[in-house]
Steps between C-alpha positions, in 0.01 A plus 500: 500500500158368451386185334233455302263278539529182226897530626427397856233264430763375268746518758284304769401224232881397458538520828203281566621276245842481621419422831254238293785345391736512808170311674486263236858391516480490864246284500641270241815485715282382797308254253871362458588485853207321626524269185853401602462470828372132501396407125580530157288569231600385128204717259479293219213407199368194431668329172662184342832733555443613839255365758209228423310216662615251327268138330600330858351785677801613614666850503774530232757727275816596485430869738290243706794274553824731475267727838437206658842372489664867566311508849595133525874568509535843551224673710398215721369744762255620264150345414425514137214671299377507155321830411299446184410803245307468201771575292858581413435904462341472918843351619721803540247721612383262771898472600504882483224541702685229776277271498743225412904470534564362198384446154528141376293529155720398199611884461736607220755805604394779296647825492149695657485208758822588650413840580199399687654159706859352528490119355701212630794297335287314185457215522395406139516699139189517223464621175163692381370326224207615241261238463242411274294195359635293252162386381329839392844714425831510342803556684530858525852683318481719758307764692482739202277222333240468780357842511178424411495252776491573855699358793372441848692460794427548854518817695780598705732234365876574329284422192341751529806727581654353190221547234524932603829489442491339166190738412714769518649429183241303356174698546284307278556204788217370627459352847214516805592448863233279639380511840406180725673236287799353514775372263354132478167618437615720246727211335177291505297747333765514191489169506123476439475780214378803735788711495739516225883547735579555836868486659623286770818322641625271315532212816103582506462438197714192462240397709209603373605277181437205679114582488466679189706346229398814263650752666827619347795730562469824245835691635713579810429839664786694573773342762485215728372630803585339903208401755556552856310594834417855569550708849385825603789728491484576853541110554643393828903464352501182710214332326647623154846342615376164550289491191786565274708281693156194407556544184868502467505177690245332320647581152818364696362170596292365220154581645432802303569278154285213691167779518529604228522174295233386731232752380694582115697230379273287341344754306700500195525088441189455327413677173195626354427128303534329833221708684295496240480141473485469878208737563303351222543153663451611866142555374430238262725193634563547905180544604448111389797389792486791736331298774792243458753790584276591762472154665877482474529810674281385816722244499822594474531904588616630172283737368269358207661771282800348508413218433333612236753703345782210517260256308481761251837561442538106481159415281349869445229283693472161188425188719641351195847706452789254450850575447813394294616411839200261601384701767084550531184651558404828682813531709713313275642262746726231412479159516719485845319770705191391403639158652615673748127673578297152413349640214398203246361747238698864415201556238280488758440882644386355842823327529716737346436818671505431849820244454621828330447675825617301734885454322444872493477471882814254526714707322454769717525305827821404295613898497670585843206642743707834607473593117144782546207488307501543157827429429500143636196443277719623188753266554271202560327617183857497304582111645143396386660627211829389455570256843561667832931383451536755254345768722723405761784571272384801437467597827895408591565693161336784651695518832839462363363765259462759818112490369221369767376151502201527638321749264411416138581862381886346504408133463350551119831662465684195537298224370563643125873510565467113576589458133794666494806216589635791664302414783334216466824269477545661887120371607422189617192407240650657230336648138203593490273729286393739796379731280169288452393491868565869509262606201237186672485685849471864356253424235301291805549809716344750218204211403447520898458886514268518214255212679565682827358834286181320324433267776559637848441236806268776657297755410640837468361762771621855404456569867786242611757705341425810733680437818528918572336744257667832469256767596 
């Protein structure tokens, strides 16, 4: 039988593009192979939720830390990489393509990214959230009322994958899928009147709040949704195996809750008042005793934001502040400690800010040394507070209460229940309110991040981030 000719060119173009295929897989399988043979490669995007340099100049976020400490503990015969994209729709094709063995980028477990990769345990859960500002709109009643508004989110993202599947019975929806921008960006932009909504996660955004008091939470979108690594399907089962097992352990042992207080849980204390009043004053008011902060820090170690955020919290930065209590000036000290530091005048700023620093300092000398960075801080922070005997308490409460000692993620669990005569007859201070130095460190902690934002301690090189760019 003879074939005519537009059948067996269409016959050798399949065939071409079959054996396309087979050499494309092939050579993704080799990718893998040489990738696991003596490193491995995290592909990840810069963000505040992922991977960032942070105002110390340090690499930070919570894919940066959880891949550092997963090769740490559980693939110590591998070196570690970071593989930078532009943005969250380049991930999985860059793990597709095996140029990385795993995708550590804040991804959400959507129904069209399972077909493509297989995802890890999760390790946390988010909620979309429709956002707009509070300045130029009204909270929207719902979608149905924002059609002659448009949405932007960014390409590639479960947004995205969202927003078609609510078009399909809302046609008159309208949303764009932006290229080269990100969900920060995009949150920014709301928040200074150039788009009208965009969607993101709601830990994001909890964030995001911090810096821009107007933005505001129109609806939830559909379910919660989890976050967890991604790996190629044809993953090495091994390297799979001990993933899962990271973050079953983690959840296990506390240090899963620690991260992700660490980076979220703070973000929530302050409300939109607070911020507002704080990033009026930051311009207006601290520029007048920044240098004393920064002296203090040259000093004494502690970052000049700090300090600067705990004589807030105590003053909102009035030389002149004085409380019920009798305690004074820009760090509020009382009459003892400033004794105690040889200061003769707590009006005086040039006193009070460095004696301010330095108790800061003795307080966390105070704080056993095996107890890591920040967490130690946080503690010395709540004794400035409340006196470092009541933290200890806290810290017994905590062990007896099968909850870790060492980490502030279980110790501002136990300070407010130092209240209750339930436990506190058992202690050996006794009552106290430990639900002040609780709100104290986390609204320091959230002052802290919006300083770190607004004033970094270098200046920001777009090139530092890149320590591998995808091709």
């Amino acid at each position: 039988m003879r074939l005519s000719f537009f059948v067996l060119i269409s016959l050798f173009i399949t065939a071409c593009d079959s054996s396309n295929n087979q050499s494309k897989q092939a050579n993704n399988a080799k990718k893998q192979a040489a990738l696991n043979s003596h490193e491995l490669v995290f592909v990840t995007h810069n963000g505040p939720a992922t991977y960032y340099l942070n105002g110390d100049n340090e690499y930070a976020g919570i894919e940066y830390d959880l891949a550092t400490l997963f090769v740490k503990k559980y693939a110590p015969e591998y070196q570690i990489k970071f593989l930078l994209v532009n943005s969250i729709s380049e991930v999985i094709p860059t793990l597709l393509k095996g140029q990385a063995n795993i995708a550590a980028a804040n991804l959400s477990v959507t129904r069209l990214r399972k077909e493509l990769v297989q995802f890890s345990k999760p390790y946390q859960e988010t909620q979309q959230q429709l956002i707009y500002d509070n300045e130029t709109n009204d909270k929207p009643r719902n979608l149905a009322a924002i059609v002659d508004k448009t949405i932007a989110v960014p390409v590639g993202t479960s947004f995205a994958e969202r927003l078609s599947e609510i078009q399909k019975d809302q046609p008159k929806l309208k949303w764009q899928a932006l290229r080269q921008t990100n969900s920060e960006l995009l949150l920014d932009q709301v928040a200074n009147g150039v788009l009208d909504f965009t969607i993101a996660d709601s830990h994001l955004v909890a964030m995001m709040q911090n810096y821009y008091p107007n933005l505001s939470v129109g609806m939830a979108l559909g379910k919660p949704e989890n976050i967890a690594w991604a790996l190629p399907k044809n993953a090495d089962p091994q390297l799979v195996k001990k993933v899962n097992k990271f973050f079953e352990q983690i959840r296990k042992d506390g240090t899963l809750r620690n991260l992700l207080d660490r980076y979220y849980g703070s973000s929530n204390r302050l409300n939109t008042q607070d911020i507002t009043a704080f990033l009026k004053l930051s311009n207006s008011l601290l520029p007048k005793y920044q240098h004393l902060f920064k002296q203090a820090q040259e000093t004494t170690g502690i970052d000049w934001r700090l300090l600067a955020a705990v004589s807030y919290r105590e003053s909102h930065w009035n030389t002149f502040n004085t409380s019920p209590t009798g305690v004074r000036g820009l760090m509020m000290l009382t009459e003892s400690t400033a004794d105690l530091m040889g200061v003769t005048d707590r009006l005086d700023p040039k006193q009070s800010v460095p004696a301010g620093a330095k108790y800061i300092v003795k307080m966390i000398e105070t704080v056993p040394e095996r107890i890591p960075e920040p967490d130690r801080t946080y503690m010395a922070l709540a004794a400035y507070n409340i006196g470092y005997a009541h933290v200890e308490d806290a810290r017994v409460l905590a062990k007896r209460l099968n909850l870790n000692p060492d980490r502030w993620a279980d110790i501002k669990k136990t300070l407010v229940m130092l209240n209750d005569p339930e436990y506190y007859t058992t202690l050996k201070y006794g009552y106290a309110s430990g639900g002040a130095p609780v709100i104290f460190v986390e609204s320091i902690r959230s002052y802290q991040r919006i300083l770190e934002r607004y004033q970094p301690s270098h200046t920001p090189n777009s090139n530092t981030f890149k320590i591998a760019q995808a091709d």
